[in-house]
C-alpha positions as CSV (number, residue, x, y, z in Angstrom):
1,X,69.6,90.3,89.1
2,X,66.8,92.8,89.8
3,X,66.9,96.5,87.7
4,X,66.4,97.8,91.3
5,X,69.3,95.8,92.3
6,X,71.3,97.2,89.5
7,X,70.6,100.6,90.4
8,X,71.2,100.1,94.2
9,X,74.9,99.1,93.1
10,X,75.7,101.2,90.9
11,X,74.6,104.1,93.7
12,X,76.6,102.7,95.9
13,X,79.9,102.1,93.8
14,X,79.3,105.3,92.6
15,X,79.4,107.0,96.3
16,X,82.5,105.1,97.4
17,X,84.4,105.8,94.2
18,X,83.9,109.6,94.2
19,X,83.3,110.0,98.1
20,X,79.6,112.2,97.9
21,X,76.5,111.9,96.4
22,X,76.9,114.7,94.3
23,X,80.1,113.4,92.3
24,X,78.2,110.2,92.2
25,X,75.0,112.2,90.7
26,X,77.0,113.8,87.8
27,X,78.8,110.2,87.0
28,X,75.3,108.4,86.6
29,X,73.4,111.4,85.4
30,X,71.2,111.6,88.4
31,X,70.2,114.1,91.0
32,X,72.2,113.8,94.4
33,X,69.3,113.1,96.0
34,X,68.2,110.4,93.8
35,X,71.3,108.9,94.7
36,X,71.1,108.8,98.0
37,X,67.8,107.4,98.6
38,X,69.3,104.5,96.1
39,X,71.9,104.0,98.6
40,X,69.5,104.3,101.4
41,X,67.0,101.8,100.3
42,X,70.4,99.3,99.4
43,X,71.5,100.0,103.4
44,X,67.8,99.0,104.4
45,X,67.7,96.1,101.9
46,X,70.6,94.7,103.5
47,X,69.8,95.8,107.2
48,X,73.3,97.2,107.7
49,X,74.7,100.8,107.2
50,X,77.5,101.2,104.5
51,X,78.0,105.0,105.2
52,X,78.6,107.2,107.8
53,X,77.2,110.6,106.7
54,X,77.7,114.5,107.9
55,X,76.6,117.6,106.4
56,X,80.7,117.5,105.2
57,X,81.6,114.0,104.0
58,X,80.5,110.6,103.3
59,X,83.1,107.9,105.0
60,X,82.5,104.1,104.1
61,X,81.5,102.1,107.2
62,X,83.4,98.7,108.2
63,X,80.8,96.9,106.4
64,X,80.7,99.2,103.5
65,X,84.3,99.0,103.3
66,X,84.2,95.2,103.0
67,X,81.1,95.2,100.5
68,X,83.3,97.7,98.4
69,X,86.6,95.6,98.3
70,X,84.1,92.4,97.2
71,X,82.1,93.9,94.3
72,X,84.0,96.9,93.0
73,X,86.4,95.2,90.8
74,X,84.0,92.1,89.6
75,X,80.7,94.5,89.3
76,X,83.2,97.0,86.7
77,X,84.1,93.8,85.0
78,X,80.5,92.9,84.0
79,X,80.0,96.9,83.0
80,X,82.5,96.6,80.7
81,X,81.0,93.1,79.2
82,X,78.2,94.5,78.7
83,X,79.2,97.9,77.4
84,X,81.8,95.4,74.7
85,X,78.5,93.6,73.7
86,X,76.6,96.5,73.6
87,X,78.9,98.3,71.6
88,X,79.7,95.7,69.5
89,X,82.4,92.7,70.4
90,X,85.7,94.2,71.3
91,X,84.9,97.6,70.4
92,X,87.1,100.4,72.9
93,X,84.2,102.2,74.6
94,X,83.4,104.2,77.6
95,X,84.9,106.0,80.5
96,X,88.2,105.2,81.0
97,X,89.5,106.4,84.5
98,X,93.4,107.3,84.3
99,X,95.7,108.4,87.4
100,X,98.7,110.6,86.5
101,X,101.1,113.0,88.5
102,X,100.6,116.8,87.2
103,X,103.3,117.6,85.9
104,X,104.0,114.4,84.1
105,X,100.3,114.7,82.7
106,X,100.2,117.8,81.9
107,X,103.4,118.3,80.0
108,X,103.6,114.9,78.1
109,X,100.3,112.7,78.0
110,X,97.6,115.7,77.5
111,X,99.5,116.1,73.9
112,X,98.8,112.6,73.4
113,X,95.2,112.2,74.1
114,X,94.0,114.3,70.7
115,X,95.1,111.7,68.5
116,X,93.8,109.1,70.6
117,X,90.2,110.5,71.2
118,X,90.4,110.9,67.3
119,X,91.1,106.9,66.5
120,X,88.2,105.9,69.6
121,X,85.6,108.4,69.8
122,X,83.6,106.1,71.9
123,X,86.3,106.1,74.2
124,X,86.3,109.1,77.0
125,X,89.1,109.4,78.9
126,X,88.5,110.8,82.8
127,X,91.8,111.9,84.0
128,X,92.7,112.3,87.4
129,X,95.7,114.3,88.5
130,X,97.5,113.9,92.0
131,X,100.9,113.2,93.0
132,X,100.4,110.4,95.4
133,X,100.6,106.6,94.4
134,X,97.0,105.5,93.7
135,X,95.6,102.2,94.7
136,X,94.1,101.3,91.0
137,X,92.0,98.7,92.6
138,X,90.4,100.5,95.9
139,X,90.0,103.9,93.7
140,X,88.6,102.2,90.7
141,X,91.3,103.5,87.8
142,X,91.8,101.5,84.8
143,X,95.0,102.8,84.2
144,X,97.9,104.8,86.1
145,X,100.7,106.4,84.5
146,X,103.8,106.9,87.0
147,X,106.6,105.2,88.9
148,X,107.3,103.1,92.1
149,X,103.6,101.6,92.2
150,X,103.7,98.3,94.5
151,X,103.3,95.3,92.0
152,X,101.4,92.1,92.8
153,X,99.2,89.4,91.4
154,X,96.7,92.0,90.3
155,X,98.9,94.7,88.5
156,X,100.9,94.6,85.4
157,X,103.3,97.5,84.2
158,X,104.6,98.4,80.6
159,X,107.7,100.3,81.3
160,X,107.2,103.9,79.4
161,X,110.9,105.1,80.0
162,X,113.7,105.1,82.5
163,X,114.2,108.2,84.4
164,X,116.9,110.1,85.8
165,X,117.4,112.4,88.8
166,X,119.2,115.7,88.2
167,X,120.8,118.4,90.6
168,X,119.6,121.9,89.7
169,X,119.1,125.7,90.9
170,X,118.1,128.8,90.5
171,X,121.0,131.3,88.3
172,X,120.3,133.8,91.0
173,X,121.4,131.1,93.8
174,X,124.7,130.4,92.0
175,X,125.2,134.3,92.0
176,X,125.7,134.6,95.0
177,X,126.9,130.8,95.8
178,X,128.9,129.7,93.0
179,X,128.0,126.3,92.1
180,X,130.0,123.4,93.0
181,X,133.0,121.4,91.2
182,X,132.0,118.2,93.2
183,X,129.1,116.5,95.5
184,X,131.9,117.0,98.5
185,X,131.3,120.9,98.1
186,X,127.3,120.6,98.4
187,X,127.8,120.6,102.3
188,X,128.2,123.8,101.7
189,X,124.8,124.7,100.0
190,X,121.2,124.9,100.8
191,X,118.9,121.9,99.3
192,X,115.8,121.7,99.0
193,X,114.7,118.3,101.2
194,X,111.9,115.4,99.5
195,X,109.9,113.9,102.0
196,X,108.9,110.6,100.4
197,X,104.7,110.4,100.8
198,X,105.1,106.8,101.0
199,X,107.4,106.3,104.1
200,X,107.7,109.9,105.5
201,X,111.7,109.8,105.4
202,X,113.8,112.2,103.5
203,X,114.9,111.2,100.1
204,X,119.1,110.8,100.5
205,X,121.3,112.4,97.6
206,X,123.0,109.3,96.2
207,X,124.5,110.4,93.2
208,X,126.4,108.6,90.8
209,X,128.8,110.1,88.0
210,X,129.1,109.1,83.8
211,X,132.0,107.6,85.3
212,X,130.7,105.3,87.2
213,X,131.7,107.2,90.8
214,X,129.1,107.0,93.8
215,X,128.4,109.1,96.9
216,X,126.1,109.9,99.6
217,X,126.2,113.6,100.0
218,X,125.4,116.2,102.4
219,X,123.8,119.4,102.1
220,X,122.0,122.0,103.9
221,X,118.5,121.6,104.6
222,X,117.1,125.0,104.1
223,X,113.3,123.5,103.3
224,X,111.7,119.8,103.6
225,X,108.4,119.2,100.5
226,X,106.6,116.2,99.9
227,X,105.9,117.2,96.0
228,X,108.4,117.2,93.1
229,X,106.3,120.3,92.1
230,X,106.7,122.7,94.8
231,X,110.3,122.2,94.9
232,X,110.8,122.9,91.8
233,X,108.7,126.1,92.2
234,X,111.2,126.6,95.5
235,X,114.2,126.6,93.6
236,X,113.2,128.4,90.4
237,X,113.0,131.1,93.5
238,X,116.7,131.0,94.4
239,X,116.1,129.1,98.0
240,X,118.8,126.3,97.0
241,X,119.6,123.7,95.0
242,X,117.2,121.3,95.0
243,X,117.5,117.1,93.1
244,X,114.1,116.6,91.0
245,X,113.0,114.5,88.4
246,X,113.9,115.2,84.9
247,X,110.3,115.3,84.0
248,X,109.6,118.0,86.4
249,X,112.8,119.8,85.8
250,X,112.8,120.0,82.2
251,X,110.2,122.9,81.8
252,X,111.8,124.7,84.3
253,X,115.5,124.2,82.7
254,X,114.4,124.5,78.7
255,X,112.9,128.3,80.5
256,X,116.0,129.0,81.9
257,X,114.2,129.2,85.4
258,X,116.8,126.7,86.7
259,X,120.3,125.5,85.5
260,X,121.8,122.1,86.0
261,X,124.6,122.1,88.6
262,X,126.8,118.9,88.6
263,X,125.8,118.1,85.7
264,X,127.7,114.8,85.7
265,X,126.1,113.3,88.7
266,X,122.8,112.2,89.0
267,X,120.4,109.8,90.8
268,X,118.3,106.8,89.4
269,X,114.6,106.5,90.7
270,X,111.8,103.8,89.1
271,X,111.0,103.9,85.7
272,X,108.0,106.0,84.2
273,X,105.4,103.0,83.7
274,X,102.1,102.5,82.7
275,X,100.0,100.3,84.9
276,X,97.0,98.7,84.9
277,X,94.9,95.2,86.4
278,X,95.4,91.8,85.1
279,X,92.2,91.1,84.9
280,X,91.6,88.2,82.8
281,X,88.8,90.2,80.4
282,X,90.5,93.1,80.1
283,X,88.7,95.5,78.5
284,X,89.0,97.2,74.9
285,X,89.3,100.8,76.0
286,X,91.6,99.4,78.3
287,X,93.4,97.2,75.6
288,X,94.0,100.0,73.0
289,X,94.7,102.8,75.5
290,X,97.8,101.0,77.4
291,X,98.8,100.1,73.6
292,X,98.6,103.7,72.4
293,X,100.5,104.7,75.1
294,X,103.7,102.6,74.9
295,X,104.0,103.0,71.3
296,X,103.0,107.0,71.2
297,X,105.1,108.1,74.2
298,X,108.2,106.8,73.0
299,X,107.2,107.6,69.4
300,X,107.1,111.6,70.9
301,X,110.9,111.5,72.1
302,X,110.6,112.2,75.1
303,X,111.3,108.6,77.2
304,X,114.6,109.8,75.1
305,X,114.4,113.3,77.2
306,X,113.6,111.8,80.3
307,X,116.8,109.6,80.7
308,X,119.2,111.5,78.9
309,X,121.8,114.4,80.9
């Protein structure tokens, strides 16, 4: 294969991964506009257009969607062969693109990444914060921390820690409405609503109990979110009572913005896991990251935190 060829591909991965030729020009160390003349001498190479361009965005085309879907994964593979040869056989090395909710990365995997920067220097981790499910494959991560990712032949998960869904509010809500005895009295309550991103329904409170009682229960909608985040936020405010993850709620609750109510009941969501693509190479910084990570986390005691009451 042709340097020019090289060079066209790596424009064009580049372009599709970060969606403009700027964030493509600060990834390869290039000037936007050396990137796209790459891509637009690739386009006229092939005699088909891969983007459709405006002064705003940069949108793959039909074929440049296809093109994409073909080369991304197999032309990252041979990077990272060559980068392991290059940095000497098996060595962990280069950019490693990681997905992971906010508050979930922020609060417990940032704390880990000192040590492991400090074991693989020639490791840089890129991470990438957003609350959505990522497609690892389509986006180009190596790694995604989170839960309820679709698995299939491509994907493997390590499962990080179970989690648990608690019932909490404000202390100046349950002034004025004193908090209730059993899930039958939450009719009587605002709650804060979760739109799932994935299928746009509401999230249903189905609560179990440490005894082993389950319910369905009702409760006031008073606000509807798609984000684990801003309801929190909403009900450190005193809108309602709201059900979160105990990774979100736990900063909130250990600052005595927001109290547990019912704190016998709770809901069961997917475990916290780390995921990642089954390649058969996979790579070193790959290897020893997703390795670091399910012995560290644990290790830090909070997969402990996460499931307890």
């Amino acid at each position: 294969m042709s340097t020019e060829l090289r060079s066209h591909l790596d424009a064009f991965i580049a372009a599709a991964d970060e969606g403009s030729f700027s964030a493509a020009a600060r990834r390869l160390g290039l000037t936007p506009a050396a990137v796209s003349k790459s891509v637009g001498q690739f386009e006229a190479r092939l005699g088909v257009r891969l983007f459709q361009r405006s002064t705003r965005s940069l949108a793959l085309t039909t074929d440049g969607e296809r093109l994409y879907g073909q080369v991304r994964l197999p032309w990252g593979e041979i990077g990272d062969a060559l980068t392991d040869l290059r940095q000497g056989a098996g060595k962990p090395a280069g950019t490693l693109k990681v997905a992971l909710a906010h508050t979930v990365g922020r609060e417990y995997f940032v704390p880990l990444m000192g040590e492991f920067v400090h074991r693989y220097p020639d490791v840089v981790p890129d991470l990438h914060f957003d609350n959505r499910q990522v497609d690892l494959i389509a986006e180009g991560f190596d790694v995604a921390i989170g839960g309820g990712i679709e698995l299939t032949d491509a994907l493997i998960a390590r499962e990080l820690a179970r989690l648990r869904i608690v019932l909490v509010a404000a202390p100046s809500y349950l002034q004025v409405h004193p908090a209730p005895t059993h899930p039958s009295e939450l009719a009587r309550h605002r709650g804060l609503l979760r739109r799932q991103l994935s299928t746009g329904r509401l999230s249903p409170w189905a609560l179990k109990s440490e005894a082993g009682e389950e319910v369905v229960a009702s409760v006031r909608p008073v606000m509807v979110l798609d984000d684990p985040e801003a309801i929190a936020r909403a009900a450190a405010t005193g809108m309602g009572i709201a059900m979160l993850p105990r990774p979100h709620a736990l900063p909130l609750l250990e600052r005595g913005e927001l109290v547990r109510v019912l704190p016998d009941w709770y809901a069961e969501t997917q475990p916290l896991s780390i995921y990642f693509t089954s390649r058969k190479l996979v790579p070193a910084k790959v290897r020893v990251f997703v390795d670091y990570i399910v012995k560290e986390f644990p290790a830090s005691g909070q997969a402990a935190r996460f499931q307890g009451r």
